[in-house]
N, CA, C and O atoms as CSV, one atom per row, in Angstrom:
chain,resi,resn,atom,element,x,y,z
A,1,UNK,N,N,0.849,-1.170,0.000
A,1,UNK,CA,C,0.000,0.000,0.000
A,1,UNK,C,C,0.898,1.237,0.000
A,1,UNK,O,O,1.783,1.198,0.855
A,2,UNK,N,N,0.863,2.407,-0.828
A,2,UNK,CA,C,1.719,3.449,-0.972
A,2,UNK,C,C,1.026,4.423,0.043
A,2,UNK,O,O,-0.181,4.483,0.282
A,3,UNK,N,N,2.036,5.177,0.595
A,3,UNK,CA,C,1.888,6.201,1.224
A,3,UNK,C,C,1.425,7.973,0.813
A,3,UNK,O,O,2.110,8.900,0.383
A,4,UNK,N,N,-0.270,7.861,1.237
A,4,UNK,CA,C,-0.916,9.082,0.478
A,4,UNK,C,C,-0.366,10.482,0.745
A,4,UNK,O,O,-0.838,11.460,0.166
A,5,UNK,N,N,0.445,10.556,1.457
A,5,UNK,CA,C,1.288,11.608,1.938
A,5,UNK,C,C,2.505,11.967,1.455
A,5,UNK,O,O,2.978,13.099,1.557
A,6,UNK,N,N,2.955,11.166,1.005
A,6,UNK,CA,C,4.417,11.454,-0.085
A,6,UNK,C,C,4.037,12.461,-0.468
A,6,UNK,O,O,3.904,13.364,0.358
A,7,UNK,N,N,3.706,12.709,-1.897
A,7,UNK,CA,C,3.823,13.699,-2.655
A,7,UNK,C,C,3.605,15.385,-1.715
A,7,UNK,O,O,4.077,16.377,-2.269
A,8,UNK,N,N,2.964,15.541,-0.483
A,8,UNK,CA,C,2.857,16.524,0.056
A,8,UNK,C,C,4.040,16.758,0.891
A,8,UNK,O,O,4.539,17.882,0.926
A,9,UNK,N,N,4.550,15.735,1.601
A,9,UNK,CA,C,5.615,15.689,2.222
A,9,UNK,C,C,6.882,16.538,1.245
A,9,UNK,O,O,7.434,17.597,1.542
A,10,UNK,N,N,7.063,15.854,0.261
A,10,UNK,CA,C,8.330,15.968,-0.927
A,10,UNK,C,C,7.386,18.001,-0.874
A,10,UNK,O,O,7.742,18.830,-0.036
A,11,UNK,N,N,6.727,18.177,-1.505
A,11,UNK,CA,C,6.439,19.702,-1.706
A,11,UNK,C,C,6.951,20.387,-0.713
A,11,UNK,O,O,7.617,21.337,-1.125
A,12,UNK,N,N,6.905,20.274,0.623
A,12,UNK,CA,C,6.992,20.873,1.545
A,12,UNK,C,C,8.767,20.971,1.503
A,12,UNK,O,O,9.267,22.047,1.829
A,13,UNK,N,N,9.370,20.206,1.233
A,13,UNK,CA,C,10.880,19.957,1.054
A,13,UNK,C,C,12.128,20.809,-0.004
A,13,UNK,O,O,13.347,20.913,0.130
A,14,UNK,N,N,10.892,21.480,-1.387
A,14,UNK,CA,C,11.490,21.982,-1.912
A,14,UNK,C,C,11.366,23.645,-2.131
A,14,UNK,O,O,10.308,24.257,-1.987
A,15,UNK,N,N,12.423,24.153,-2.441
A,15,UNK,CA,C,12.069,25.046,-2.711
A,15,UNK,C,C,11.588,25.893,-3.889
A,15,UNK,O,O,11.273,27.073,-3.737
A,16,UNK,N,N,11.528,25.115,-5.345
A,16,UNK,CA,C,10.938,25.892,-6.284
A,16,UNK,C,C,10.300,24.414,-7.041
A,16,UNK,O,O,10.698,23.255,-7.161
A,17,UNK,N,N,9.212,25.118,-7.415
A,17,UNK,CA,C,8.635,24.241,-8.339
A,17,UNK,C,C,8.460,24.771,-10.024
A,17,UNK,O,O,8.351,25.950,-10.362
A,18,UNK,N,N,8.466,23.170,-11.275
A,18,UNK,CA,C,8.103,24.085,-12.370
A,18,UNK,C,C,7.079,24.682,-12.525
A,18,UNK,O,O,6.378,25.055,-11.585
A,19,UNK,N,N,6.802,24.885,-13.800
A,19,UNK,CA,C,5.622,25.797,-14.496
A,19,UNK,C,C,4.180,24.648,-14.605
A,19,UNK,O,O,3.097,25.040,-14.172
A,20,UNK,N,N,4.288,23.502,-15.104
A,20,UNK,CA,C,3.486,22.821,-14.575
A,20,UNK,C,C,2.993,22.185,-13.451
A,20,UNK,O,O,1.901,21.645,-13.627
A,21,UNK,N,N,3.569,22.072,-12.139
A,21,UNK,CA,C,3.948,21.707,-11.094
A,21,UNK,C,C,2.794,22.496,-10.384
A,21,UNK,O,O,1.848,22.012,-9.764
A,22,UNK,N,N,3.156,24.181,-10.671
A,22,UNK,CA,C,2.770,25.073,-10.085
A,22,UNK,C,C,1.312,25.161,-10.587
A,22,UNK,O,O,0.361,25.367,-9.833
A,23,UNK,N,N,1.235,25.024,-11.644
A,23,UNK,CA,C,-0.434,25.086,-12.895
A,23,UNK,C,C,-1.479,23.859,-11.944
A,23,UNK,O,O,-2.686,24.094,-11.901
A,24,UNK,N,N,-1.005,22.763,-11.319
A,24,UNK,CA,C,-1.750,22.002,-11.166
A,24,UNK,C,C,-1.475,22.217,-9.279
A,24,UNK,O,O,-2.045,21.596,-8.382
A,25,UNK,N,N,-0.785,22.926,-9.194
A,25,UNK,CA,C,-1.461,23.192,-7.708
A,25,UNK,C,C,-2.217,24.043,-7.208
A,25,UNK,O,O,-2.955,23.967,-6.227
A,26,UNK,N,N,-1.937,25.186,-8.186
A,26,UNK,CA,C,-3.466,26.666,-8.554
A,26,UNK,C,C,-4.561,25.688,-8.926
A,26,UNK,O,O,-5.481,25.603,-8.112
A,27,UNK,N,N,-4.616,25.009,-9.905
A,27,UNK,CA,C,-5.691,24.008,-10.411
A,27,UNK,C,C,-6.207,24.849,-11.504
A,27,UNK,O,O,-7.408,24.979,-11.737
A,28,UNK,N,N,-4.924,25.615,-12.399
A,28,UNK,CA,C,-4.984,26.163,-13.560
A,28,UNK,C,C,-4.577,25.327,-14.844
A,28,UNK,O,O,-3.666,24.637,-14.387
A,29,UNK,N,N,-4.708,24.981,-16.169
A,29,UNK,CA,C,-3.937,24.520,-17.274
A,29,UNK,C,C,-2.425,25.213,-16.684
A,29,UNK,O,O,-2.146,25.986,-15.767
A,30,UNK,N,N,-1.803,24.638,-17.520
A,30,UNK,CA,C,-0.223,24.336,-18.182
A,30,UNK,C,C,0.110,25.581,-18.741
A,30,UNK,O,O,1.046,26.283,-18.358
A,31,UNK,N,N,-0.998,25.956,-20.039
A,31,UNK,CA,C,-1.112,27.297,-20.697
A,31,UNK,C,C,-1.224,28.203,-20.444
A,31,UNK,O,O,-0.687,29.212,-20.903
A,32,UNK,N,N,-2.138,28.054,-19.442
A,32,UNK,CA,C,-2.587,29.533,-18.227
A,32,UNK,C,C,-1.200,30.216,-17.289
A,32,UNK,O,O,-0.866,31.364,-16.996
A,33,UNK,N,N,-0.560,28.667,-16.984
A,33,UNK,CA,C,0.653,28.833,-15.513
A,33,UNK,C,C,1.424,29.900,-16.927
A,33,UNK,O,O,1.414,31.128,-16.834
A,34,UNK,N,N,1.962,29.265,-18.000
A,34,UNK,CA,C,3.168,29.735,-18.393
A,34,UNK,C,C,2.522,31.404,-18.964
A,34,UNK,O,O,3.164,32.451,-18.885
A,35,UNK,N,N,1.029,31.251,-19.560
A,35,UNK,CA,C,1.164,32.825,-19.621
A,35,UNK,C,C,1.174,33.954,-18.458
A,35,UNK,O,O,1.360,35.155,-18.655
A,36,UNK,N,N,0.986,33.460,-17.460
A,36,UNK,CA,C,0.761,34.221,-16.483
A,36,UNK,C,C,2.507,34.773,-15.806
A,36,UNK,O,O,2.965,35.833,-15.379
A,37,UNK,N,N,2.928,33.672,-15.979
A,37,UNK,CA,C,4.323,33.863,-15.668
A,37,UNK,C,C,4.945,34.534,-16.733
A,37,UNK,O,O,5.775,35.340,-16.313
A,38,UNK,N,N,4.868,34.507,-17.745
A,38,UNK,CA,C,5.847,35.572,-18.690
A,38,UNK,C,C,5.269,36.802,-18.357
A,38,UNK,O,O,6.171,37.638,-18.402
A,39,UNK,N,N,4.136,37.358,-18.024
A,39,UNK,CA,C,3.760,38.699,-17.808
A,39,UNK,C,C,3.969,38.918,-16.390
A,39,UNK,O,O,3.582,39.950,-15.841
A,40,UNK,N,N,4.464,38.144,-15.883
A,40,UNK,CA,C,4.939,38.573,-14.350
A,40,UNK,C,C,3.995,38.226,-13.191
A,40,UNK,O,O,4.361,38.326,-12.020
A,41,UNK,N,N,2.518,37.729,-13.623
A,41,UNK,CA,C,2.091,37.449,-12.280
A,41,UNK,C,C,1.910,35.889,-11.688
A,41,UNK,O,O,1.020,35.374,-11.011
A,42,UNK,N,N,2.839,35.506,-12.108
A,42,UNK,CA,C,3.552,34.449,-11.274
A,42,UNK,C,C,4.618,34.348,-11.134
A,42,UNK,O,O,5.063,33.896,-12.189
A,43,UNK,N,N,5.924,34.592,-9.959
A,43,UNK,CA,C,6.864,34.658,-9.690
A,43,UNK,C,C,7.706,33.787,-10.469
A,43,UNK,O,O,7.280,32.644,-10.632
A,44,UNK,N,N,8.911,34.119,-11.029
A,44,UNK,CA,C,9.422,32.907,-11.734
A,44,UNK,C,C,11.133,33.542,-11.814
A,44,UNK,O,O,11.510,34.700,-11.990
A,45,UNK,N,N,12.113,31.995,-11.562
A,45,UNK,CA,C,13.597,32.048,-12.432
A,45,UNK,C,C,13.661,31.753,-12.940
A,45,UNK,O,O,13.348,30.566,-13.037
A,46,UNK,N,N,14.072,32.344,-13.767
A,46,UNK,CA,C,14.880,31.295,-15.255
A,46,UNK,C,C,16.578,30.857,-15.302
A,46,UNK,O,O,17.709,31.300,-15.498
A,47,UNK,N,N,15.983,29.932,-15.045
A,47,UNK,CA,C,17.289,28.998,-14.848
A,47,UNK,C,C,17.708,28.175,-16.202
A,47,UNK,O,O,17.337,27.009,-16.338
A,48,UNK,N,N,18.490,28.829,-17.186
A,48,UNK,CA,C,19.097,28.380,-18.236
A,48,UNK,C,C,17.509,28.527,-19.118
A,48,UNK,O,O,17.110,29.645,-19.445
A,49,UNK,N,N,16.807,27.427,-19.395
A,49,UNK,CA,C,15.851,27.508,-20.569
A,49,UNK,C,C,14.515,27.213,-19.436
A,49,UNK,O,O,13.327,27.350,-19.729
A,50,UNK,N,N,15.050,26.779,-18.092
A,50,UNK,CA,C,14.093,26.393,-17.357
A,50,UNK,C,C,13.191,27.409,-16.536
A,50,UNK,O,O,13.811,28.218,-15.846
A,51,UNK,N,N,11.992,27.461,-16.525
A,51,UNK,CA,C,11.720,28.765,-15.829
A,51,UNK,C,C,10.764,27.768,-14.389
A,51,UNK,O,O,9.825,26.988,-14.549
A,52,UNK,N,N,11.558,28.249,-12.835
A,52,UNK,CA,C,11.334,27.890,-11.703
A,52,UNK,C,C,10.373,28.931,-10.840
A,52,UNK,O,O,10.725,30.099,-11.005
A,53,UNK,N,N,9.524,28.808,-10.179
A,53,UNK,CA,C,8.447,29.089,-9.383
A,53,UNK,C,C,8.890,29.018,-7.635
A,53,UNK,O,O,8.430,28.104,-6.951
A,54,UNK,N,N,9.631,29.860,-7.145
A,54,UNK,CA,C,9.894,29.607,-6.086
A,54,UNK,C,C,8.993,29.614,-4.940
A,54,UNK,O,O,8.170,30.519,-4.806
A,55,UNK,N,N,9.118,28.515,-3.981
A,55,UNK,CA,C,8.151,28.288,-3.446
A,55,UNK,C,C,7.872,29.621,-2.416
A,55,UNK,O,O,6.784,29.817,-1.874
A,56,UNK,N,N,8.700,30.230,-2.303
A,56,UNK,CA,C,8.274,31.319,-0.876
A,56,UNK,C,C,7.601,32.718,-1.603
A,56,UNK,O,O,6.817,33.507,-1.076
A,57,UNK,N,N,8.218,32.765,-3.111
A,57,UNK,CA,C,7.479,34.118,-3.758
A,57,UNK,C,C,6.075,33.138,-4.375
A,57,UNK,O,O,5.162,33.794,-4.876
A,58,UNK,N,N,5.992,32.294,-4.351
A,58,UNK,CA,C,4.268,31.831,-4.556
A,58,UNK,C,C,3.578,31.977,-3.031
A,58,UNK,O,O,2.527,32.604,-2.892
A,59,UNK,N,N,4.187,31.411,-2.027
A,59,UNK,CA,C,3.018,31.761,-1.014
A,59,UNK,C,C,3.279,33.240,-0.586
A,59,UNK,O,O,2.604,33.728,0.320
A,60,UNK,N,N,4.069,33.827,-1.105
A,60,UNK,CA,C,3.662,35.199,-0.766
A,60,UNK,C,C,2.802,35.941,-1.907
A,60,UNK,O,O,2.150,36.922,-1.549
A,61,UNK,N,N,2.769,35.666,-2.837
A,61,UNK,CA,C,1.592,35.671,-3.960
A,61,UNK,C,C,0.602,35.626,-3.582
A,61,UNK,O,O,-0.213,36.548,-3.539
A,62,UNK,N,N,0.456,34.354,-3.172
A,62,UNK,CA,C,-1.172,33.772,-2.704
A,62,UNK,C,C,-1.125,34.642,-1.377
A,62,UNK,O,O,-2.160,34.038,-1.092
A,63,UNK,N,N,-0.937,35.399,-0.400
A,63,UNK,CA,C,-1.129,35.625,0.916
A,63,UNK,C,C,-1.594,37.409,0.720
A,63,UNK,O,O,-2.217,38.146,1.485
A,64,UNK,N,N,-0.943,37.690,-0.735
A,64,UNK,CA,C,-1.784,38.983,-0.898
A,64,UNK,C,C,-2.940,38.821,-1.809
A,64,UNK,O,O,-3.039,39.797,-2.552
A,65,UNK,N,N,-3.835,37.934,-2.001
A,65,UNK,CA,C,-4.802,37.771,-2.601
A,65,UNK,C,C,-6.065,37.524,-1.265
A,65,UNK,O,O,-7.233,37.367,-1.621
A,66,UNK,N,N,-5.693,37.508,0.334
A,66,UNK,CA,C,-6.083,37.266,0.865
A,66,UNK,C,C,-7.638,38.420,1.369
A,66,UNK,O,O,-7.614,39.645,1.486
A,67,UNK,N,N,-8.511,37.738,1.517
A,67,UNK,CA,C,-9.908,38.789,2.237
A,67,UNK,C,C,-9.460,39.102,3.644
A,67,UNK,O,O,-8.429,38.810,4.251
A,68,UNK,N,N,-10.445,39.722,3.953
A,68,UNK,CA,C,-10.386,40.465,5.111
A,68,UNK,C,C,-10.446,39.645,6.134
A,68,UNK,O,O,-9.348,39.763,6.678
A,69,UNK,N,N,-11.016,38.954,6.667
A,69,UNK,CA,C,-11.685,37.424,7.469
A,69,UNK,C,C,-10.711,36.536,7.133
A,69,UNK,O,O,-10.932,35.456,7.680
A,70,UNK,N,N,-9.298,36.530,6.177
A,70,UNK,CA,C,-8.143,35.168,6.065
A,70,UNK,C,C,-6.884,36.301,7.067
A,70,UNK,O,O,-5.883,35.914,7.672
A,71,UNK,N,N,-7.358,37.590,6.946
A,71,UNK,CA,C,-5.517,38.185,7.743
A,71,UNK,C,C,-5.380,37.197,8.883
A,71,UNK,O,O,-4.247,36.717,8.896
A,72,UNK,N,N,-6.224,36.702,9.915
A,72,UNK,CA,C,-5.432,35.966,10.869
A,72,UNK,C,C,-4.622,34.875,10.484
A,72,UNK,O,O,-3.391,34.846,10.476
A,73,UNK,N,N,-5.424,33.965,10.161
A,73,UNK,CA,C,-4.995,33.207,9.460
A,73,UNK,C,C,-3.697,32.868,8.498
A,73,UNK,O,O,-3.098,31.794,8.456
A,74,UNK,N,N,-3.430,34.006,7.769
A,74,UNK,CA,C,-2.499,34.021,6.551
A,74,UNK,C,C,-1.192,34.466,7.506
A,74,UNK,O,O,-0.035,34.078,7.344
A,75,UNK,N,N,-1.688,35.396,8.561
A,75,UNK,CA,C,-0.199,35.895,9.435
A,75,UNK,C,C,0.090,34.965,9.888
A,75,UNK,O,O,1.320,35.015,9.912
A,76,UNK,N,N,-0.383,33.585,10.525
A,76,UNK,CA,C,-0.146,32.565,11.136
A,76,UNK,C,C,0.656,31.742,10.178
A,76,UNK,O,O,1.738,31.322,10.587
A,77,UNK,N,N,0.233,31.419,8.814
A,77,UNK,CA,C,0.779,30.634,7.777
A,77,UNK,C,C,2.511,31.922,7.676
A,77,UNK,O,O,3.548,31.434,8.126
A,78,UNK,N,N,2.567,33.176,7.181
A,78,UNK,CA,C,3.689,33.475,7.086
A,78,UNK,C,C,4.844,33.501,8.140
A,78,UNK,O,O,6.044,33.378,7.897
A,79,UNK,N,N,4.238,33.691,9.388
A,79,UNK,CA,C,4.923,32.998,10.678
A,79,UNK,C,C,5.584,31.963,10.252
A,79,UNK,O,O,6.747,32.313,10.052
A,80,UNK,N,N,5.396,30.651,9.965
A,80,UNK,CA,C,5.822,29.548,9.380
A,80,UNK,C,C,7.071,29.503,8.524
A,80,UNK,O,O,7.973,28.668,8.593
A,81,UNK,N,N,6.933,30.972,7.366
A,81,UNK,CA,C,7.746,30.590,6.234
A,81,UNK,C,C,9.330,30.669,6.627
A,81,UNK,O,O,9.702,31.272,7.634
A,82,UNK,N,N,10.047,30.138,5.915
A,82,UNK,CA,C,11.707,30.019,6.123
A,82,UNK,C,C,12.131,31.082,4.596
A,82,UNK,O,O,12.009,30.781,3.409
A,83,UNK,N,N,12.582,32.209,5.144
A,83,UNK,CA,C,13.555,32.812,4.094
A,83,UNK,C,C,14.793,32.570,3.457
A,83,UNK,O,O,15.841,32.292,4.040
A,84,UNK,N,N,14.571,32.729,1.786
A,84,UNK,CA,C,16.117,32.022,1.478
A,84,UNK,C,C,16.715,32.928,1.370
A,84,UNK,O,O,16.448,34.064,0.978
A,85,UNK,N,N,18.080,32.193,1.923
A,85,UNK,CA,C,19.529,33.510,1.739
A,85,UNK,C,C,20.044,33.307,0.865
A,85,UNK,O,O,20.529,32.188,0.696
A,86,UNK,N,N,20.185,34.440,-0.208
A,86,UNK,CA,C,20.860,34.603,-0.873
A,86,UNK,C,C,22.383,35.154,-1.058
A,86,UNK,O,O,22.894,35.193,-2.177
């Protein structure tokens, strides 16, 4: 019996995801992730031909899309986050 928790576990582990990766965790197409990201409103590196979705500029993405009734909530989730040093 496989373990239904893997794949969430492993997410939590990395720090950037691709362009499809990211499309199916919005629960957007493939087409949608990559146009949205060339016009800038999805965080992205481009790493050689590869373009990466880092995981801390997506949940800070998603945390300003937040209503009025999620601020507790969302301050509690950014509490959480780990900053990368660059």
């Amino acid at each position: 019996m496989s373990d239904v928790s893997q794949p969430r576990k492993e997410n939590e582990d990395r720090l950037c995801f691709s362009i499809p990766e990211t499309a199916r965790m919005l629960g957007i197409s493939r087409g949608l992730a990559y146009e949205l990201a060339r016009s800038g409103q999805i965080p992205v590196l481009r790493l050689g031909k590869r373009l990466l979705v880092p995981k801390i500029a997506l949940e800070r993405m998603l945390g300003q899309t937040e209503t009025p009734g999620d601020k507790r909530e969302a301050s509690r989730s950014r509490n959480t986050l780990t900053e990368v040093k660059r």
